[in-house]
VEXDO-679860 format. One line per 4 residues: number of its first residue (from 1); their letters; for each residue x, y, z of N, C-alpha, C. Coordinates in steps of 0.001 Angstrom, whole numbers. Each point is the difference from the previous one (the first is absolute). Layout:
<rs>
NUM	A	X:Y:Z:X:Y:Z:X:Y:Z ~ ...
</rs>
This chain:
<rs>
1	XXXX	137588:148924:88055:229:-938:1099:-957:-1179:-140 ~ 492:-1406:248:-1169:-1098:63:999:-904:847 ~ -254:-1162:-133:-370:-1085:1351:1604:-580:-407 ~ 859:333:-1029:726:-505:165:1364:940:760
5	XXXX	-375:1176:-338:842:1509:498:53:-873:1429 ~ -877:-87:1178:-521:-114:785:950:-1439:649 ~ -355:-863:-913:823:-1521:301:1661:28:-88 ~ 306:1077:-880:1670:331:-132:359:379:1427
9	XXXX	-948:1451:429:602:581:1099:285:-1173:1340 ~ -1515:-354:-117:205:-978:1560:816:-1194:-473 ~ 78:-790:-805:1285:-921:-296:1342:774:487 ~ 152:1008:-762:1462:817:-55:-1:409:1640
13	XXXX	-591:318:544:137:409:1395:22:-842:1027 ~ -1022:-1289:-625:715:-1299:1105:1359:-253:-237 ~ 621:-209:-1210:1228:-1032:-297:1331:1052:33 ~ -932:1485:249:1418:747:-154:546:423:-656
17	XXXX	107:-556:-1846:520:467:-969:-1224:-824:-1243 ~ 985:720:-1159:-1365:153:-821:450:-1633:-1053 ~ 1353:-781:-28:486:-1171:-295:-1220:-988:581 ~ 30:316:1892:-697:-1250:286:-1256:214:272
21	XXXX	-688:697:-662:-1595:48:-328:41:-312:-1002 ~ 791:27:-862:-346:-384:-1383:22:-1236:-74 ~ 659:-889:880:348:-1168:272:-1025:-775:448 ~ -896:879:956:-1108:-451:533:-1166:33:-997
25	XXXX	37:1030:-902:-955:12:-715:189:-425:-1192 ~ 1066:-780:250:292:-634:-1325:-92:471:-1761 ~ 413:1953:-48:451:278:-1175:667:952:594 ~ 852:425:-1628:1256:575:-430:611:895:1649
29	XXXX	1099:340:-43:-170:988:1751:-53:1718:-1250 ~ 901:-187:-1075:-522:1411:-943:-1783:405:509 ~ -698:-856:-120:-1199:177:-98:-438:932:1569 ~ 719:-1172:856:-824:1074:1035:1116:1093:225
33	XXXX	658:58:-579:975:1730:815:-801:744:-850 ~ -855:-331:-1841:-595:1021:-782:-1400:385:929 ~ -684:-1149:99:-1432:368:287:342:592:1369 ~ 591:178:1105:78:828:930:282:1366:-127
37	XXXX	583:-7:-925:1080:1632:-702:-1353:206:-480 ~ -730:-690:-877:-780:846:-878:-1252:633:1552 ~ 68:-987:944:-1564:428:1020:698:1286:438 ~ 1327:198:472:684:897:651:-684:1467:-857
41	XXXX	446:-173:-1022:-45:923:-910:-1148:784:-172 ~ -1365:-1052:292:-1220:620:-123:-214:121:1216 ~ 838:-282:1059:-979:448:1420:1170:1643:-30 ~ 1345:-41:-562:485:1380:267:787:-111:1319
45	XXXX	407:-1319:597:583:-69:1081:899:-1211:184 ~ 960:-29:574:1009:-1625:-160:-141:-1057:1232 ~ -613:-981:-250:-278:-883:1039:1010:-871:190 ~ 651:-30:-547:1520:-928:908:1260:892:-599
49	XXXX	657:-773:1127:1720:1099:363:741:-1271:-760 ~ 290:154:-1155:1209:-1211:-862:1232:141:467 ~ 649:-1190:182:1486:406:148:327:-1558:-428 ~ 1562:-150:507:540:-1084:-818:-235:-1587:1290
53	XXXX	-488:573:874:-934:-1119:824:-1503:-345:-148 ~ -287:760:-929:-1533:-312:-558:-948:1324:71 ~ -1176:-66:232:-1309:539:298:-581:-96:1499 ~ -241:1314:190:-474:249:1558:-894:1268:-381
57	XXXX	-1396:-89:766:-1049:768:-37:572:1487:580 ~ -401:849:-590:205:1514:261:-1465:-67:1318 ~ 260:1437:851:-1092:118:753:-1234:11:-666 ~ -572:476:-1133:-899:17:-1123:-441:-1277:-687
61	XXXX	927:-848:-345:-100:-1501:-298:-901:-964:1151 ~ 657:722:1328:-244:-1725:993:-1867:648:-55 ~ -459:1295:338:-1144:116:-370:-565:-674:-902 ~ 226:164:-876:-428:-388:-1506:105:-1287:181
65	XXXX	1344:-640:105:-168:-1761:28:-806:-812:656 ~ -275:1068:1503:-825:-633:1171:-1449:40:-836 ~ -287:1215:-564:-1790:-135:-445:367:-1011:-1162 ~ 481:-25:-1062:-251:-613:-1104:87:-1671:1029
69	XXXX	810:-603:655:-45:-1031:309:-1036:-423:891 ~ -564:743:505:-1745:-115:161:-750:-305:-1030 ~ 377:908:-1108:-1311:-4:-1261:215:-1212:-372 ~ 1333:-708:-254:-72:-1417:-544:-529:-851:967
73	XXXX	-153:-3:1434:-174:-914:623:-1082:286:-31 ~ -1140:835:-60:-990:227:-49:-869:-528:-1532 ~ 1200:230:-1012:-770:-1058:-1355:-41:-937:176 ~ 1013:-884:1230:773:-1557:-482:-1541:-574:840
77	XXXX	-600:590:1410:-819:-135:721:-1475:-222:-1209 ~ -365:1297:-886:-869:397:-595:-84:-1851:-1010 ~ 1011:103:-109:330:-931:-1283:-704:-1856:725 ~ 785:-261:841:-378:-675:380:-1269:-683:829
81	XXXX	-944:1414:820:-1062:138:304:-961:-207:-1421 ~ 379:660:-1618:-858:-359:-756:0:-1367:-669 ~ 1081:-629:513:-51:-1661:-630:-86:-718:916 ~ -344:288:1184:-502:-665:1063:-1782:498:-328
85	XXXX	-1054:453:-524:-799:947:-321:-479:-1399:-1253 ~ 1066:429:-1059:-114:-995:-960:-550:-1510:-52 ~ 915:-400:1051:22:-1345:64:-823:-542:1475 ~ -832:987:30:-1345:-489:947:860:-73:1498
89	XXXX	1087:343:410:917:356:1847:-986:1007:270 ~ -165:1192:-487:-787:1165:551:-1176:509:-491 ~ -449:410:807:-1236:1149:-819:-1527:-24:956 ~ -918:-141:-682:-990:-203:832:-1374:-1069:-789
93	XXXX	-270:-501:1280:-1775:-286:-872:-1008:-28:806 ~ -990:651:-912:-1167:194:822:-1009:-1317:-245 ~ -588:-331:1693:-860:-1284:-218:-1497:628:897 ~ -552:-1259:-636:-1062:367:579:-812:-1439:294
97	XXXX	-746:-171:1276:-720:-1399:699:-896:596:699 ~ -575:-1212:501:-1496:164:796:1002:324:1162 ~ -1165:849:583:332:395:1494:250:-1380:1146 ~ -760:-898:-427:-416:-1384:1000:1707:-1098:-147
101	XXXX	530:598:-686:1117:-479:-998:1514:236:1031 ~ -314:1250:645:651:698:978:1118:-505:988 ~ -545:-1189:75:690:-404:1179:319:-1632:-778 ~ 290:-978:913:838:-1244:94:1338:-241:-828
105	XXXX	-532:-1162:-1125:1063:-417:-1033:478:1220:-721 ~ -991:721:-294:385:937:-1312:624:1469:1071 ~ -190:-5:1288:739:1141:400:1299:-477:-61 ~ 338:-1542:815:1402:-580:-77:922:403:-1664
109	XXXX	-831:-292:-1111:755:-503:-1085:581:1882:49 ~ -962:1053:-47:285:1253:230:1636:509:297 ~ -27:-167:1705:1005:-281:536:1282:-589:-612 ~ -473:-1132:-108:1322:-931:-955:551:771:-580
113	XXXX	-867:429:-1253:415:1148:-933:441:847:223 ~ -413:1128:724:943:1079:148:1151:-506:986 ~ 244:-1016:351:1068:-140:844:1611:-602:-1354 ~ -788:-454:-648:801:-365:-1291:582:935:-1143
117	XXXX	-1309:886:401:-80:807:-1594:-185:1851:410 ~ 1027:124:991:-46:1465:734:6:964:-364 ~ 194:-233:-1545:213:1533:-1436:-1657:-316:-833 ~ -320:-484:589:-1502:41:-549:-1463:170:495
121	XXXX	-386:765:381:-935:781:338:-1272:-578:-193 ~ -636:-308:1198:-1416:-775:-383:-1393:1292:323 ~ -390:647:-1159:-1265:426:471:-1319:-344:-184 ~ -974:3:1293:-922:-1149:48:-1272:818:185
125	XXXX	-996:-351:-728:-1194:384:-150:-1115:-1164:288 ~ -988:387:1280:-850:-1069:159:-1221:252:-850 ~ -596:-547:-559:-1363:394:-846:-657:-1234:-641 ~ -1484:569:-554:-318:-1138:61:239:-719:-1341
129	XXXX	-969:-1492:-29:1033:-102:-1803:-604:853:-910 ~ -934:397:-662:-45:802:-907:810:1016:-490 ~ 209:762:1543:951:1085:437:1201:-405:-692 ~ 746:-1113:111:1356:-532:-83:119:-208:-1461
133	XXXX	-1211:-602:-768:665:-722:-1135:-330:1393:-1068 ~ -637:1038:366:-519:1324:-594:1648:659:263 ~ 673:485:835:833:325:1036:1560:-892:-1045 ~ -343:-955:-487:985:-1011:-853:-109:97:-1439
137	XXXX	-708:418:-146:-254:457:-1817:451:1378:252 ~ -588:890:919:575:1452:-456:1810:202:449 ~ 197:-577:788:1998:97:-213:-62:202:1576 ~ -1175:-100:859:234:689:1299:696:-1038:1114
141	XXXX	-569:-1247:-529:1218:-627:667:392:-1024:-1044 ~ 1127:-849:587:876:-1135:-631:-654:-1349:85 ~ -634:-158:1032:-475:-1561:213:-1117:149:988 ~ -1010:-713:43:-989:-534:1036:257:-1529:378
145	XXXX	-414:-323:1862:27:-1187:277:-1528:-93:-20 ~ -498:-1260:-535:-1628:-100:512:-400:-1265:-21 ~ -670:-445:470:-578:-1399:426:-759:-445:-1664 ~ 220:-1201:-198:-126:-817:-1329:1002:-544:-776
149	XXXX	-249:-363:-1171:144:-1208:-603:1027:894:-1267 ~ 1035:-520:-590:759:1234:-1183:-1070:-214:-523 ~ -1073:-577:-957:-498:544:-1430:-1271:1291:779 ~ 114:263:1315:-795:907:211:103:1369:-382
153	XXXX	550:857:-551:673:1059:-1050:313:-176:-753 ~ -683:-553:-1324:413:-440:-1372:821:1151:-648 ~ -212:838:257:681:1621:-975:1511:202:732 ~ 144:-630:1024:1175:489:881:1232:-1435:149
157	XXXX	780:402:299:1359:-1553:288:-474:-264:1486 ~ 58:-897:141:-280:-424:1296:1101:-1387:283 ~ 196:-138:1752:751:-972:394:-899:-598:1327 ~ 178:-1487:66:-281:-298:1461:1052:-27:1151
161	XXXX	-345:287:742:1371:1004:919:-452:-970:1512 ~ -1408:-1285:-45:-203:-358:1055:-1091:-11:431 ~ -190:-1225:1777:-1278:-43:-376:16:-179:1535 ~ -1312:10:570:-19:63:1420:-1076:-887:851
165	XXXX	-478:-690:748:-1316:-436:653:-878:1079:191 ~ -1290:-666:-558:-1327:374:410:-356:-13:1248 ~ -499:888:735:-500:156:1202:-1295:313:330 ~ -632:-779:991:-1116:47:662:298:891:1354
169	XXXX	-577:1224:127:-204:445:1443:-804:-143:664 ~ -370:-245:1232:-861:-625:888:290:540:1115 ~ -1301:313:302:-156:823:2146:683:-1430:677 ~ 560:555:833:870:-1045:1172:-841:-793:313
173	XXXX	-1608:-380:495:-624:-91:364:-879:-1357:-1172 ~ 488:380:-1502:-1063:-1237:-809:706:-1110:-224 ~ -1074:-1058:-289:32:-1239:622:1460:-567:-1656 ~ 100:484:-67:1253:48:-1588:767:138:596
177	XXXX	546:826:831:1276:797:876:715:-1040:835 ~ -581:-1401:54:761:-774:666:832:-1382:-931 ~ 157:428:-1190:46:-1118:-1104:969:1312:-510 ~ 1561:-1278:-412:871:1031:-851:123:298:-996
181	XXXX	-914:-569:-1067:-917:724:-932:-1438:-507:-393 ~ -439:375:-1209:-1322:171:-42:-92:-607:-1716 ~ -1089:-1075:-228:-202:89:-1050:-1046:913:-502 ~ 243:-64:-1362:-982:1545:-1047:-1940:-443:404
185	XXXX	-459:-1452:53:-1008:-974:534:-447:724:1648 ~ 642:351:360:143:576:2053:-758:1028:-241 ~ -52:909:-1245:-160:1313:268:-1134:307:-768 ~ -932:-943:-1001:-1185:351:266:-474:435:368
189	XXXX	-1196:957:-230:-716:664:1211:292:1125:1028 ~ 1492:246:110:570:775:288:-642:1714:-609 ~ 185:1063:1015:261:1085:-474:1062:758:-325 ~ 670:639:-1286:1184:334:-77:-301:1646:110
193	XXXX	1158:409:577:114:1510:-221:1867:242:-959 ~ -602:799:-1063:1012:556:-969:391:1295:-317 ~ 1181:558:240:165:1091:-803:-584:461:-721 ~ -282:959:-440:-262:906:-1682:1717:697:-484
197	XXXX	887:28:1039:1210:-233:-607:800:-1414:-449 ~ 860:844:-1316:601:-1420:183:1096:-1063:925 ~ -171:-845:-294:78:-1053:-697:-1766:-424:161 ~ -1030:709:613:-1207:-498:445:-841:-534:-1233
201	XXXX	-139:979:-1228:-868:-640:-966:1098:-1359:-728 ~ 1010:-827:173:651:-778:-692:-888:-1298:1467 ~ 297:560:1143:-44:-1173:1080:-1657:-340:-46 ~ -1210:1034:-394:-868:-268:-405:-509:-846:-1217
205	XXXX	823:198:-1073:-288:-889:-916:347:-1933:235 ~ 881:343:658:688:-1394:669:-1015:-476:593 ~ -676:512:1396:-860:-915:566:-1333:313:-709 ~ -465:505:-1036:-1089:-677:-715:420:-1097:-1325
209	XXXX	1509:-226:-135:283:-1430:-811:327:-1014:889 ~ 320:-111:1416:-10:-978:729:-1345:-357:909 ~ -958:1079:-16:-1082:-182:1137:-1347:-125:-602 ~ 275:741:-1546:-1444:378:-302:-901:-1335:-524
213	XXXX	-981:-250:-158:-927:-1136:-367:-1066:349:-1086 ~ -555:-1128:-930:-832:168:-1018:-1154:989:1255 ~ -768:-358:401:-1016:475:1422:412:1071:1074 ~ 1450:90:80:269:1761:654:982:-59:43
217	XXXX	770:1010:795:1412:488:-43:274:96:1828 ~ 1217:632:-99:559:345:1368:-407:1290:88 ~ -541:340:1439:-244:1257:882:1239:912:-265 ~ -328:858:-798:1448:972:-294:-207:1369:178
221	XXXX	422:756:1387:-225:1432:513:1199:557:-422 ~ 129:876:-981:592:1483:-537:36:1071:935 ~ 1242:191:698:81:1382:489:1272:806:-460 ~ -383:1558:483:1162:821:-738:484:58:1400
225	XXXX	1076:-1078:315:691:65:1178:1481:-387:-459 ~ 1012:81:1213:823:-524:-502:545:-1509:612 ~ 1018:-250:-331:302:-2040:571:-177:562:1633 ~ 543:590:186:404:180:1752:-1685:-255:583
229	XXXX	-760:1469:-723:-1606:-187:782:-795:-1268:-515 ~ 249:-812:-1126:-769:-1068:-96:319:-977:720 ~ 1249:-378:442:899:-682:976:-632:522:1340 ~ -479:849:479:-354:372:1310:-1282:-435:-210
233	XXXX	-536:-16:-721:-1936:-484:-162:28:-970:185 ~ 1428:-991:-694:-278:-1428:255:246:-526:1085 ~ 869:898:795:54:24:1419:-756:-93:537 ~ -825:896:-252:-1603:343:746:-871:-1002:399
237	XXXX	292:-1104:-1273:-940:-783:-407:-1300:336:-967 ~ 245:1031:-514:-945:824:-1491:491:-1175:-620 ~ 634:-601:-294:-111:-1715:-1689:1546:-2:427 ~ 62:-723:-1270:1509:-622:-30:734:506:-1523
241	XXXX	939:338:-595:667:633:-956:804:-953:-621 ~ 579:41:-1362:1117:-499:-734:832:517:-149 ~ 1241:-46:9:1410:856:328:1203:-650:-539 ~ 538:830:-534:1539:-52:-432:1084:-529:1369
245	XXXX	431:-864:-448:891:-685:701:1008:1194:1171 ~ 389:1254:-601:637:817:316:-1187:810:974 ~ -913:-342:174:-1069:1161:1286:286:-1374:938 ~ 541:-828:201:-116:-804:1120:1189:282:938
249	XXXX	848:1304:35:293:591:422:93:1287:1389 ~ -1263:9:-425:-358:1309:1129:-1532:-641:583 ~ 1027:363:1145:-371:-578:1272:-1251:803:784 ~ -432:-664:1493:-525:1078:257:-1624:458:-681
253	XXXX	-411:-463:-758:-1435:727:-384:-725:-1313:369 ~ 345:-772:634:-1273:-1401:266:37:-773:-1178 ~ 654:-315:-556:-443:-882:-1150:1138:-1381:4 ~ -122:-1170:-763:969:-501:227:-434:-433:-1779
257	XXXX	1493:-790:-112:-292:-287:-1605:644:-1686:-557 ~ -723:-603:-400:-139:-1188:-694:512:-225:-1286 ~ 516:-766:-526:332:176:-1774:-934:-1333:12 ~ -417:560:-1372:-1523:-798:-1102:946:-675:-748
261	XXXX	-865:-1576:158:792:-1004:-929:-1170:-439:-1005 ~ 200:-1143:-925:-1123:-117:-443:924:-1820:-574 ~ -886:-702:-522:607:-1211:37:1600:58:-874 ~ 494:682:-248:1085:234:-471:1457:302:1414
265	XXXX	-888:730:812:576:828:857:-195:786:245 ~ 1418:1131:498:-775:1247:186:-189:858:-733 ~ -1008:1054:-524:-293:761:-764:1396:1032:-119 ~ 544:354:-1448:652:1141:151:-836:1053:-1200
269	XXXX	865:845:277:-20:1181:-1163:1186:1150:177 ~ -100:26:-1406:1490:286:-730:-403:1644:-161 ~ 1442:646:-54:199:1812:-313:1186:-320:-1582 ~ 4:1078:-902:504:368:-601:612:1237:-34
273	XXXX	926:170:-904:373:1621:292:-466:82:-1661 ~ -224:1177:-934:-330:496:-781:606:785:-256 ~ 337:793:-1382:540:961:-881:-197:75:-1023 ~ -65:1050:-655:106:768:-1529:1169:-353:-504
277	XXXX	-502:-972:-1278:1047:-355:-505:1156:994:-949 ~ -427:975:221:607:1442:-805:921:262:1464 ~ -377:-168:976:1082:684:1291:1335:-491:-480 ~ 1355:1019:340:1293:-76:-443:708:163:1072
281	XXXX	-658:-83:913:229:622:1608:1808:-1202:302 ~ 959:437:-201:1075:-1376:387:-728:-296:942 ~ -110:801:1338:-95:-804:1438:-980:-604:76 ~ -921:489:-856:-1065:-1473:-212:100:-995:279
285	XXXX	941:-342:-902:1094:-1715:-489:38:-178:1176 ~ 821:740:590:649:-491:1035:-815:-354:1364 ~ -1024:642:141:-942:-288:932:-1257:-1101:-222 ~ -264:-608:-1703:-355:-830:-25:853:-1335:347
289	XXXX	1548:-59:-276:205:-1122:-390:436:-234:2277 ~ -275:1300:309:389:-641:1330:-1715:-604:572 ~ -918:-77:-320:-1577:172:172:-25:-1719:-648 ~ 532:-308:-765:219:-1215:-810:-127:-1459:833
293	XXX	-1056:-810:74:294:-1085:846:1044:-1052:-499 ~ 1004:-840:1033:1038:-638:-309:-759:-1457:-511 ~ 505:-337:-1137:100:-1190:184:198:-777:654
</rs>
């Protein structure tokens, strides 16, 4: 028995006779009255009643026709689920971003996506970068989003996927908070409080290339906190913080937020997504080229 035994019966049992399956299946009709005779033969039982009006399923047949015409619809399903698989429609990929990353633009683009791309499975890992690009060499995930520039992973493919305003947070209360933004010159002297997560050691290096001086640097406090509790300090009035365009969001902790210009304008900074150029992942493709900024 094989897949074509199978395609005779349910042809022959839709059309009735064994002429107009053959018709449908476009060879000889000899062919299918043999290959049915021959399945008959090895099952030891007669699945259609012949007469000179055609082919009609015996009680034994419509069984038989009913499962086998499952099994094909169940390959035709199989079949097409794996070239949907193929060609990057289905499957899954695993990503991985900063936790601080969580929310705004990049939750929207999220959304978008699975609203587009509903056979593809987003699993998401927050960690930090080391975590991610370690996590991207061993196969554990498909892609990282992370704050920087493409040649920042020389060993890996990288894309710029976008870029966002720099933010100044500020207690409701400082004398900055009334100006709708702030130049990089304002903040001299300032005390900053930073993550020890990321994006914190990237936003640190930033304000010692915009603040620092031959004679000193900017006041820069390291804590193992997260955006939410450094956002409440700055509430407090404990200093003032630098922030991803996307923490100007959440509300509620006392802080209000400014975007940093500098004689150009306003300050941005850019995310990439990253991958192993060995990944074969289809849905990869497919989730980069939707990640892709438009021309």
């Amino acid at each position: 028995m094989d897949l074509r035994h199978l395609r005779y019966v349910v042809a022959t049992a839709r059309n009735g006779s064994f002429s107009a399956a053959a018709l449908e299946l476009n060879v000889q009709q000899p062919i299918v009255s043999r290959r049915i005779r021959e399945l008959e033969e090895e099952l030891g039982i007669a699945l259609f009643d012949r007469s000179t009006a055609g082919a009609k399923l015996t009680p034994v047949g419509e069984d038989f026709g009913s499962m086998a015409g499952r099994i094909l619809d169940d390959l035709q399903r199989l079949s097409v689920r794996t070239q949907a698989a193929v060609e990057g429609r289905r499957g899954s990929v695993a990503m991985g971003f900063y936790k601080s990353l969580s929310s705004g633009a990049f939750r929207v683009a999220l959304h978008r996506f699975r609203e587009h791309h509903p056979d593809i499975g987003l699993d998401l890992l927050e960690a930090p970068f080391i975590e991610l690009i370690a996590d991207i060499h061993s196969g554990k995930l498909d892609v990282a989003i992370i704050l920087g520039d493409p040649d920042r992973c020389s060993v890996l493919n990288t894309m710029a996927i976008g870029t966002e305003h720099l933010m100044v947070a500020l207690p409701e209360d400082h004398p900055l908070a009334e100006r709708s933004f702030v130049y990089w010159s304002d903040l001299k002297g300032e005390r900053f409080l930073i993550s020890h997560q990321d994006p914190g050691p990237d936003i640190r290096n930033i304000l010692i290339a915009k603040l620092a001086a031959p004679s000193d640097g900017p006041e820069i406090v390291s804590q193992h906190l997260s955006r939410e509790s450094i956002l409440s300090l700055v509430g407090g009035g404990e200093a003032i913080s630098l922030q991803c365009e996307c923490a100007s969001g959440l509300t509620g902790l006392g802080a209000v937020f400014r975007p940093v210009h500098d004689g150009n304008g306003a300050t941005r900074i850019g995310y990439i997504a990253c991958w192993h150029p060995e990944n074969r992942n289809p849905a990869l493709k497919t989730f980069l080229e939707a990640l892709r900024p438009e021309v």
